[in-house]
N, C-alpha and C positions, 0 to 999 in steps of 0.2 A: 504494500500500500504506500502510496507517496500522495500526503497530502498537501506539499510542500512547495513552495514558488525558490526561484534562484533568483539572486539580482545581479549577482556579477559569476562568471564562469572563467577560471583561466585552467587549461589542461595542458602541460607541457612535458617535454620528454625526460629522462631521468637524468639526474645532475643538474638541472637547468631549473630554476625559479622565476618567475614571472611574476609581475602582478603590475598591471597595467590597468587604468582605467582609460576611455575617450577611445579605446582599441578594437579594432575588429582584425587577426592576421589568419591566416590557413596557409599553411606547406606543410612540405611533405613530411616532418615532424613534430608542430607545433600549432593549436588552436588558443588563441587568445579571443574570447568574446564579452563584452561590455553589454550586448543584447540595444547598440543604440540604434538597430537597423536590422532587417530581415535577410543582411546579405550573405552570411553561413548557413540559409536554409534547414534550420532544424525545424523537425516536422508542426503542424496547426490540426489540432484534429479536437472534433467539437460532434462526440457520436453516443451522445445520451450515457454512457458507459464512464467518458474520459473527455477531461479538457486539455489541450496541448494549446498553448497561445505564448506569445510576448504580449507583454503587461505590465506598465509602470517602472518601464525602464531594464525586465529583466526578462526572464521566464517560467512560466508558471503551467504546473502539472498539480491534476487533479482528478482522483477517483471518486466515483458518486458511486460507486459500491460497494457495500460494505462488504468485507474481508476478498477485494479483489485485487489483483494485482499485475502489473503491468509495466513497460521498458521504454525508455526514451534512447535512442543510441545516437552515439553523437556524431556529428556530421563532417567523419575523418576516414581516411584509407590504414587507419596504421592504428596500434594500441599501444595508447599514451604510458606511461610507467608510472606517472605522477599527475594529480588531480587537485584543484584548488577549487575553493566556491563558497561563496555565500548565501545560506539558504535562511527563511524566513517565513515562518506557519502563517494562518489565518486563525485567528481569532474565532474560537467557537471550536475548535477541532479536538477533537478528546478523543479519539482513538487516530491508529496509523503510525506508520513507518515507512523513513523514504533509505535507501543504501546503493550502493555502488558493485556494480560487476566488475573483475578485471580476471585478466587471463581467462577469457571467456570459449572455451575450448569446445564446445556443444551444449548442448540442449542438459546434459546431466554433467556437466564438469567444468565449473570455476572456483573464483573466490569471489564473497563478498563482504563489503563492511554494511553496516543494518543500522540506523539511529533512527529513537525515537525521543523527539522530542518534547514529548509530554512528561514521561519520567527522567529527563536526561541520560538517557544509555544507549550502552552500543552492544555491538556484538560483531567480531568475524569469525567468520568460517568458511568450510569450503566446502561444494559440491563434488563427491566423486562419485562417479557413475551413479549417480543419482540420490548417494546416502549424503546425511549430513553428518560431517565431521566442524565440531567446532574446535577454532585457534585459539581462540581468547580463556585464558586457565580457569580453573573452574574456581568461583566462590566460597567462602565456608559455607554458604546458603545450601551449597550444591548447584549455582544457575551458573551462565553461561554470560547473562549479559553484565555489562561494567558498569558502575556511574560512570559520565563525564562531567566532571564537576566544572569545567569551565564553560560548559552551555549555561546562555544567559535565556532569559523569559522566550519561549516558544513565539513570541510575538515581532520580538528583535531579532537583529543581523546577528547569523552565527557562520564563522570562518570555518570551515571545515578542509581539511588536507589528509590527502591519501597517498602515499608512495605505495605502490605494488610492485613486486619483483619476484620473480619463481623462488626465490627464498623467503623472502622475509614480505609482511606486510607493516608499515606504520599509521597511525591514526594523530593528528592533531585539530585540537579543538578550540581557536579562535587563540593561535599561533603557540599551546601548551602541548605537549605531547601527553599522550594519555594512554599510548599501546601502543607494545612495537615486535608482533608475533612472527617465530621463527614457524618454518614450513618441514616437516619431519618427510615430508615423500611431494616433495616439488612434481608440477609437472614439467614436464621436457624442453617445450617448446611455448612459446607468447602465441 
């Protein structure tokens, strides 16, 4: 579920940090979008199910049903290693999770990072051949998901940064790290 708008998106290759605003660039490595214009064509879809739109300067995705779920893929030839963005709830949303695919290898085999921003947490894990293995160590609770104590009010700018790499994945959360899980059976190839 991603109930969640972006206002700024910068996705750049590993090593590399970005963070531009007033910016629109695409090559063959690198997407930097500011969302001040329709010109990286990410998708518009308005089909009773899901809203895809630019909106208020950003981009904004949204499920009208409950416990569905659904992929915005971003509008590049190549898969980024490192991910940056500002994401920012709607007021009134009390359920829902938005997260990130990377090393997206089929239908039954990635990783992803998971936050919800209502209770502040996260979770990653990965999909292998279609089982869930989760990264993130487990709790004294027994659970899987983490605080991220640097998420501010669901309602405000939250900085999110992801590095993925067939080894390792990192999480930071409005420029604090908060997880930084090692991969015990990598896949092979991006």
């Amino acid at each position: 579920q991603f109930p969640s708008a972006t206002d700024t998106m910068t996705i750049t290759p590993a090593a590399t940090e970005t963070n531009q605003s007033g910016n629109q660039v695409l090559d063959d490595t690198r997407i930097v979008d500011d969302f001040s214009s329709k010109l990286l064509g990410w998708p518009e879809v308005d089909d009773g199910s899901k809203i895809l739109k630019y909106e208020n300067g950003g981009y904004s995705f949204q499920l009208l049903e409950k416990d569905a779920f659904d992929e915005v893929y971003l509008p590049v030839s190549f898969n980024p290693s490192e991910i940056s963005f500002t994401v920012k709830g709607y007021e009134g949303i009390d359920d829902g999770t938005f997260g990130v695919f990377c090393h997206f290898q089929d239908q039954n085999n990635y990783y992803y990072v998971e936050f919800d921003m209502l209770t502040k947490s996260y979770v990653i894990a990965q999909s292998l051949d279609g089982e869930y293995v989760p990264l993130t160590a487990i709790t004294d609770e027994g659970q899987y998901w983490h605080d991220a104590e640097p998420f501010i009010d669901i309602t405000e700018e939250n900085k999110i940064s992801i590095g993925c790499y067939l080894g390792n994945i990192f999480v930071s959360v409005n420029d604090v790290l908060v997880d930084n899980v090692s991969i015990a059976n990598p896949f092979l190839e991006k």
